[in-house]
C-alpha positions as CSV (number, residue, x, y, z in Angstrom):
1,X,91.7,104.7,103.2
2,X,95.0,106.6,102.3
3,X,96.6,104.7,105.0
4,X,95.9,101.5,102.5
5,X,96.9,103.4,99.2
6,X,100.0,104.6,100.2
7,X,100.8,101.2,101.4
8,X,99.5,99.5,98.2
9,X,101.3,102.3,96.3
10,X,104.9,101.4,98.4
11,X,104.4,97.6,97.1
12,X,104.2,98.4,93.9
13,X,107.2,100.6,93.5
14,X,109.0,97.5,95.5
15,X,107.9,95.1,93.2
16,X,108.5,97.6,89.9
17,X,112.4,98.0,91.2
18,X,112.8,94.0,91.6
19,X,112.1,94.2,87.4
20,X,115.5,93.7,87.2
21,X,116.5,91.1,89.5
22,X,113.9,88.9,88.4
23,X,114.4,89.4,84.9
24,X,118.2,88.2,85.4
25,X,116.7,84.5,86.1
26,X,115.4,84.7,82.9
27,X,117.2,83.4,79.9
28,X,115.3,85.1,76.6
29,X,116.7,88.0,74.7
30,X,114.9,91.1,76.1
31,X,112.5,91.6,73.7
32,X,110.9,88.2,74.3
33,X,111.1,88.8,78.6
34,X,108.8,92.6,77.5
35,X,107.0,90.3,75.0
36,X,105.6,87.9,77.9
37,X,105.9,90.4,80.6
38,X,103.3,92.8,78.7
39,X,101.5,89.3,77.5
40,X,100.4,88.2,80.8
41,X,99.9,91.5,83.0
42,X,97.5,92.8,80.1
43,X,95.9,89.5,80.3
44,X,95.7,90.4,84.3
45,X,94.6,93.6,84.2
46,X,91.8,92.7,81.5
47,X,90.2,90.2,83.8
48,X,90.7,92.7,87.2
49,X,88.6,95.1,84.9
50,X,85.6,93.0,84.4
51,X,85.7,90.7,87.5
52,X,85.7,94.3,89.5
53,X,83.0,95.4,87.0
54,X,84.8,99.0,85.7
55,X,82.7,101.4,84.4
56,X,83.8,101.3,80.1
57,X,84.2,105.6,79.3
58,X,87.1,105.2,76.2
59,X,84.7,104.3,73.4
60,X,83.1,107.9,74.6
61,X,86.4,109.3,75.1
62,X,88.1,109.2,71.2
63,X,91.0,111.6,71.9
64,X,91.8,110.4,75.6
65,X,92.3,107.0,74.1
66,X,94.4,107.9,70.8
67,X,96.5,109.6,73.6
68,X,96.5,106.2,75.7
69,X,97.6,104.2,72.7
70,X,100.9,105.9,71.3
71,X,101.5,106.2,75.4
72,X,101.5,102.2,75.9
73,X,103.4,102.0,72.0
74,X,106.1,104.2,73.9
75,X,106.1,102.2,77.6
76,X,106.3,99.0,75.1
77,X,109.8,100.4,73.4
78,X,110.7,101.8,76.6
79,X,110.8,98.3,78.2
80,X,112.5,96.6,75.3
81,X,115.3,99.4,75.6
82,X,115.3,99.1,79.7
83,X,115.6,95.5,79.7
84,X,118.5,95.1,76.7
85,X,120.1,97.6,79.0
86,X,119.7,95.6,82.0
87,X,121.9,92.9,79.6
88,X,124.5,95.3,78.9
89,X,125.7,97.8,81.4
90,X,123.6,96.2,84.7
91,X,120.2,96.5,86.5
92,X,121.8,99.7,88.3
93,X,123.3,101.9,85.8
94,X,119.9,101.1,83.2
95,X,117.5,101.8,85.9
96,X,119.2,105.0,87.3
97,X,119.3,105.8,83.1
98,X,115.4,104.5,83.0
99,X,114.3,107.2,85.8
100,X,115.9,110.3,84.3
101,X,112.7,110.0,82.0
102,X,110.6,112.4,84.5
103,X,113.5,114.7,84.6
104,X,113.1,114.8,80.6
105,X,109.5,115.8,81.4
106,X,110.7,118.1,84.0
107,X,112.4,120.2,81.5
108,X,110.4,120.0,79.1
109,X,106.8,120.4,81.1
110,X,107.0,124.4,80.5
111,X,106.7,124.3,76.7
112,X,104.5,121.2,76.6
113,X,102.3,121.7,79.8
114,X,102.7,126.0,80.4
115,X,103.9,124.9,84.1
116,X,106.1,127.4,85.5
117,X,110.1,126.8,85.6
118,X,111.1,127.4,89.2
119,X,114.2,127.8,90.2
120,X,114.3,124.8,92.1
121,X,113.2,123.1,89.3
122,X,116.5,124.1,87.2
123,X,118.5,123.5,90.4
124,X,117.2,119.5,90.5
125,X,117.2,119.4,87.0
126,X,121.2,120.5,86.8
127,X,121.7,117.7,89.2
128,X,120.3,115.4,87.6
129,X,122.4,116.4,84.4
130,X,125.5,116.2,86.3
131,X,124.7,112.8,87.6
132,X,123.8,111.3,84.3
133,X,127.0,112.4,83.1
134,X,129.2,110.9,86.8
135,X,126.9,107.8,85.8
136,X,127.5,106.6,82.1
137,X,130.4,109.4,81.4
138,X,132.9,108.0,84.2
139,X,132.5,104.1,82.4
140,X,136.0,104.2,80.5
141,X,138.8,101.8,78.8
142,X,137.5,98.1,78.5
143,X,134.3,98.8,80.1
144,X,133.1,100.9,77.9
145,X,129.6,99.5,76.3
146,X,128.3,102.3,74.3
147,X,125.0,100.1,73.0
148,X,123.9,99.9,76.7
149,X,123.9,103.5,77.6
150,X,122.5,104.3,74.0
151,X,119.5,101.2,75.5
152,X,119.6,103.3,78.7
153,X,119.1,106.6,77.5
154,X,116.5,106.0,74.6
155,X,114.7,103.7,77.5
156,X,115.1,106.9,79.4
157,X,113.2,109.0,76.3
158,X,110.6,106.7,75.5
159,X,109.8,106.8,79.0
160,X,109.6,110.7,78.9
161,X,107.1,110.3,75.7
162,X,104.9,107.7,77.9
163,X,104.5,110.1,80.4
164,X,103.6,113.1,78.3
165,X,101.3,111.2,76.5
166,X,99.6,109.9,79.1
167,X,99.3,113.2,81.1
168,X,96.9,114.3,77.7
169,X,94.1,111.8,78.7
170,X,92.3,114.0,81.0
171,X,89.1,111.5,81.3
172,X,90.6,108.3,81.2
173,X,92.6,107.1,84.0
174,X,93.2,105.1,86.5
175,X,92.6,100.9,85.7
176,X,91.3,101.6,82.5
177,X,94.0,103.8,81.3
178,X,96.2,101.2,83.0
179,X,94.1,98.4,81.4
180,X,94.7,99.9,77.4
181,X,98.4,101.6,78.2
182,X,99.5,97.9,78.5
183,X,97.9,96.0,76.2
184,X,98.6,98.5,73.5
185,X,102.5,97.5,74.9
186,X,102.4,93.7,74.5
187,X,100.5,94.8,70.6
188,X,103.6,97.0,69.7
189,X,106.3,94.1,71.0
190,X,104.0,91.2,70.0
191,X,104.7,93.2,66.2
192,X,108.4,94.1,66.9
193,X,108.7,89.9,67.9
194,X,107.0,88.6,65.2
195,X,108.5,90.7,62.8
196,X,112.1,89.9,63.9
197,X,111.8,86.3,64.7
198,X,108.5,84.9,64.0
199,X,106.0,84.0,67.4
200,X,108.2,80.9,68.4
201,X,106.3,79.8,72.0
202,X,108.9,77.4,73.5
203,X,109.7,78.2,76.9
204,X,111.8,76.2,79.3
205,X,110.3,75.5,82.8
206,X,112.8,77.2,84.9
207,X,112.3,80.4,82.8
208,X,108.5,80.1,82.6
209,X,108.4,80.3,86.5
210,X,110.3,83.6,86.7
211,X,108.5,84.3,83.6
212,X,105.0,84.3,85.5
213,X,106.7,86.1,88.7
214,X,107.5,88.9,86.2
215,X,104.3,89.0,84.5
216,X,101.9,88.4,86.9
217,X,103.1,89.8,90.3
218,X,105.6,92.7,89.0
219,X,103.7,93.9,86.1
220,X,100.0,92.9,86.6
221,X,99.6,93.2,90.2
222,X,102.3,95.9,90.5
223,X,100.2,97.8,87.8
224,X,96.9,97.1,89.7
225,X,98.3,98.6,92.9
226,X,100.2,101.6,91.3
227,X,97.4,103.1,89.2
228,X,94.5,102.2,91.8
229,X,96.4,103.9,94.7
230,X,97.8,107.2,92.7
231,X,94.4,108.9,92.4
232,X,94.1,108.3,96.4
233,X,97.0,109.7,97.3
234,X,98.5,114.1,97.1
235,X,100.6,114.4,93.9
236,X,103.6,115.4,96.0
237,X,103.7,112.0,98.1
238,X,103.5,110.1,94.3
239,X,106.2,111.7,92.9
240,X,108.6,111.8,95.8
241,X,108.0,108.0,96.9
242,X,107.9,107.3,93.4
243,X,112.1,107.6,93.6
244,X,111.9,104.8,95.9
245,X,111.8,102.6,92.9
246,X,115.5,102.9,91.3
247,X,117.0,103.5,94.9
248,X,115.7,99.6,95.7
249,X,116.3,98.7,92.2
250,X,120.0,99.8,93.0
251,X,120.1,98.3,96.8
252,X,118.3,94.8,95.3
253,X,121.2,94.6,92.5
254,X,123.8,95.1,95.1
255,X,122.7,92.7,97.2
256,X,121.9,90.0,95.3
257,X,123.7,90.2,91.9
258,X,126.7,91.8,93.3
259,X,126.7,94.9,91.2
260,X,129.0,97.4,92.5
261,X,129.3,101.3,91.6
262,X,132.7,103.2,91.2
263,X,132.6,106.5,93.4
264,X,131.9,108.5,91.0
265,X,129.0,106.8,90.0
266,X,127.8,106.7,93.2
267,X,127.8,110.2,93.9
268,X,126.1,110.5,90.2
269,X,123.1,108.2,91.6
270,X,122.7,110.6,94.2
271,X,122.7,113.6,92.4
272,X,120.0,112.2,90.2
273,X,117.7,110.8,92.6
274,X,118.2,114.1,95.2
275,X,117.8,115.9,92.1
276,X,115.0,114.6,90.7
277,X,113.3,114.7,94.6
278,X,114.5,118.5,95.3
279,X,112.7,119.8,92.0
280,X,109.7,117.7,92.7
281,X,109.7,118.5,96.7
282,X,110.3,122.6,96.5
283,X,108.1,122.8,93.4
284,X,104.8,121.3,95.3
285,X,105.5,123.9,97.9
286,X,105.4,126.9,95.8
C-alpha cells in the first residue's frame, strides 16, 4: 500500500513541475491559464468526490473550513503570481522563487506553530537565503526584470500563507480539503477575471488542448494523487521528495524550452533545494 502512494505521490510532483512547460503552449495572459486551470481541476476533483462516495465532515467542521477557504484564496493568488512569473523571468528562476514558500514557513513555524528552531533548521534556512539572493540578485544590466522576481517572490509568500493556513484545519483533510482548497481558487480568480476583463469564453483550439492537459491531468489528477497519497506516507519522505518538484521543473525547462542558468544561479538553485532538504532531513531526525 505505501509501495502505491509513494509511487502515486512521485507522479504527481512530476506532473506539478511540468506546470510550466505546459503552460508555455498556452497563449492567455496568466490569470486566464489559473482561471481555467483551477476551473476544470475543481470540476475534477468535485466529481472524484462523489463518484468515490467521500464521507461530507466540513459542514460539522466551521473553523477547519474558514481555514480551508482563505488557504485556497491564497493558492489562487499564488498561481496567478507563479504563472505571470513564468512569462517574465522563465519557468526556472519562478519555480525555484515558488518553492522558497516552505522555507517562509520554516522560519516562521516557531512563532506560528511553537516547533522548535534547530540548528539545522537555521543552517538550511541560511542556504536557502543565500541562494535566493545567487538566484534573482546575480540578474543584472539589460536583464533585469524587476516585475518578475516581485511575481516570483509574492508567488513565493502567498504560497507560505497556503500552507499555514492549511496546516490549521486539523479535521479536514485529505480529498476534501483538496476538494474546497481549489474551488475556493478558481472563486477568487474567477472574481479577479471578471473584474479585470469581464468572463470572455473564447478559446482557440490549439490552446484549449493544452488547456485541458493543464487542468485536467496536472491540476486535477495531480491533486487527486498528491493529497490521497500524503496521509499514506511518513512526513519526512513528503517533504524531502516533495523538492523533486522544482528540481524537474528546472531539468524539463532546460530540456525542452532551452532555459539556461548562469553559474551563479546555478549554485543558488542548489543552495535552496539542499537547503530546504538539509533543514527538513536533520530536523525529522531529532
Amino acid at each position: 500500500m505505501m509501495k502505491k502512494a509513494f509511487f502515486k505521490y512521485i507522479f504527481a510532483l512530476l506532473l506539478f513541475g511540468s506546470n510550466g512547460i505546459v503552460a508555455s503552449n498556452i497563449h492567455l495572459s496568466s490569470y486566464k491559464i489559473v482561471f481555467w486551470r483551477t476551473l476544470i481541476g475543481s470540476l475534477l476533483l468535485i466529481g472524484i468526490f462523489f463518484v468515490t462516495r467521500q464521507k461530507i465532515t466540513f459542514a460539522k467542521e466551521k473553523n477547519d473550513t474558514l481555514f480551508i477557504v482563505f488557504s485556497g484564496i491564497t493558492m489562487g493568488t499564488s498561481w496567478m503570481f507563479l504563472y505571470e512569473a513564468y512569462n517574465q523571468i522563465g519557468v526556472s528562476l519562478a519555480s525555484l522563487s515558488y518553492y522558497c514558500g516552505p522555507v517562509i514557513v520554516m522560519g516562521l513555524s516557531p512563532i506560528l506553530f511553537k516547533e522548535k528552531l534547530t540548528a539545522y533548521k537555521i543552517a538550511g534556512f541560511i542556504a536557502v537565503l543565500i541562494g535566493i539572493f545567487l538566484v534573482n540578485g546575480t540578474v543584472s544590466g539589460e536583464n533585469l526584470n524587476a516585475f518578475g522576481i516581485f511575481c516570483g517572490i509574492m508567488s513565493a509568500i502567498m504560497y507560505s500563507f497556503m500552507v499555514i493556513l492549511n496546516k490549521k484545519s486539523k479535521k479536514v483533510q485529505g480529498l476534501e480539503n483538496a476538494t474546497i482548497q481549489l474551488l475556493m481558487s478558481f472563486l477568487t480568480v474567477a472574481a479577479f477575471v471578471g473584474l479585470k476583463t469581464g468572463y470572455q469564453v473564447s478559446i482557440s483550439r490549439t490552446n484549449l488542448i493544452w488547456v485541458i492537459v493543464l487542468g485536467l491531468f496536472n491540476t486535477g489528477i495531480g491533486c487527486y494523487f498528491y493529497f490521497s497519497s500524503i496521509g499514506k506516507l511518513p512526513v519526512q519522505t513528503v517533504a524531502i521528495s516533495g523538492y523533486l518538484e522544482p528540481l524537474s521543473a528546472i531539468i524539463l525547462a532546460t530540456l525542452i524550452l532551452g532555459e539556461t542558468m548562469r553559474p551563479l544561479q546555478m549554485i543558488g538553485a542548489v543552495l535552496i533545494i539542499g537547503g530546504a532538504v538539509f533543514g527538513e532531513y536533520y530536523n525529522s531526525h531529532l
